[in-house]
C-alpha positions in Angstrom: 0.0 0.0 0.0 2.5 2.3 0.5 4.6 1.7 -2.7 0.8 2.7 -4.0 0.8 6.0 -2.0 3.9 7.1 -3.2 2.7 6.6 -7.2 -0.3 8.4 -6.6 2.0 11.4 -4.6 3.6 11.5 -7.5 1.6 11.4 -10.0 -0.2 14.3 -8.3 2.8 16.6 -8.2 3.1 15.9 -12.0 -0.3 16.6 -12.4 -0.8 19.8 -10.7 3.1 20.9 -12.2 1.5 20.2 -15.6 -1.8 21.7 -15.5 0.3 25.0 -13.7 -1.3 24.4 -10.2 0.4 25.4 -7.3 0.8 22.4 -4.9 -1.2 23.9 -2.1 -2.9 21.2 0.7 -6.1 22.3 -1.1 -4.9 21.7 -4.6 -3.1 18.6 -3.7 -5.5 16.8 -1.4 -8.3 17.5 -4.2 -5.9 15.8 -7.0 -4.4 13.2 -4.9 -8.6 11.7 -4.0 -9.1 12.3 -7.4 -6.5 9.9 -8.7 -6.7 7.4 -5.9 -10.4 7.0 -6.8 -9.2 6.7 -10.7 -7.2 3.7 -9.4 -9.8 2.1 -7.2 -7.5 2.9 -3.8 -9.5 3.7 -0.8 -7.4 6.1 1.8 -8.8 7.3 5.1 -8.4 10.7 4.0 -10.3 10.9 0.9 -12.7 8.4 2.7 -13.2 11.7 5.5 -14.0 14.2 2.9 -17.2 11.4 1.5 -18.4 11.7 5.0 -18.2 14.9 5.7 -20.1 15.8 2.4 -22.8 13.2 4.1 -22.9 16.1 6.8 -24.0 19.1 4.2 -27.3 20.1 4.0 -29.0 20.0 0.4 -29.3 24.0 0.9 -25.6 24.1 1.5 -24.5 22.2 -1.6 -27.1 24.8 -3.2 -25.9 27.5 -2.5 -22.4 26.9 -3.9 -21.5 26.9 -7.4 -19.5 23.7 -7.8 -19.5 20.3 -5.3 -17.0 20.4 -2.7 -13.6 19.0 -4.2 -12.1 18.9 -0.6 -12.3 19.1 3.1 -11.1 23.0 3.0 -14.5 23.4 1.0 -16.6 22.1 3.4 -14.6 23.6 6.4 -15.7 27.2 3.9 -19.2 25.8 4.1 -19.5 24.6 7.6 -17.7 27.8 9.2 -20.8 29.8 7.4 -23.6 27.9 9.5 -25.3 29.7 12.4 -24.4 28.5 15.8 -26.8 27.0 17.9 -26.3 29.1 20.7 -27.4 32.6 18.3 -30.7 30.6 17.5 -31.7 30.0 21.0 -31.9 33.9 21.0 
C-alpha cells in the first residue's frame, strides 16, 4: 500500500506541475482523492472528505456553485452555518 501511496503522490505533483497548479494542501488533497479514486485505492483521508459531504445540508450544496472537491471546502461551508447558541436567542 505504500509503494501505491507514493505513485499516486507522484503522480499528483506531476499533475498539478502540468496543468500549472500550485501544490497547495487544497490543490493537492483534491488531485491526490481524485487519482486514488481513478485507481480504485481507498485512503482514510479521501474516505473523511465522503463523510463529511454526508454532513452538508441540500441547501448548502445549493448554495455553492461547484460540489466540494475537498475538506477545505466544506470547512468554507460549515464555518458559514449559524451557531446554535445565536438561535436559541
Amino acid at each position: 500500500m505504500l509503494n501505491t501511496i507514493a505513485q499516486i503522490s507522484k503522480q499528483t505533483i506531476q499533475n498539478l506541475m502540468q496543468n500549472n497548479i500550485n501544490p497547495t494542501p487544497k490543490e493537492y488533497s483534491y488531485e491526490f482523492c481524485k487519482i486514488a479514486k481513478q485507481k480504485n485505492i481507498d485512503t482514510a483521508e479521501c474516505e473523511y472528505f465522503d463523510d463529511m459531504l454526508q454532513l452538508l445540508e441540500k441547501s448548502e450544496l445549493q448554495d455553492i456553485q461547484n460540489n466540494p472537491q475537498n475538506i477545505y471546502d466544506i470547512i468554507d461551508i460549515l464555518l458559514k452555518r449559524v451557531p446554535k447558541k445565536k438561535c436559541r436567542s
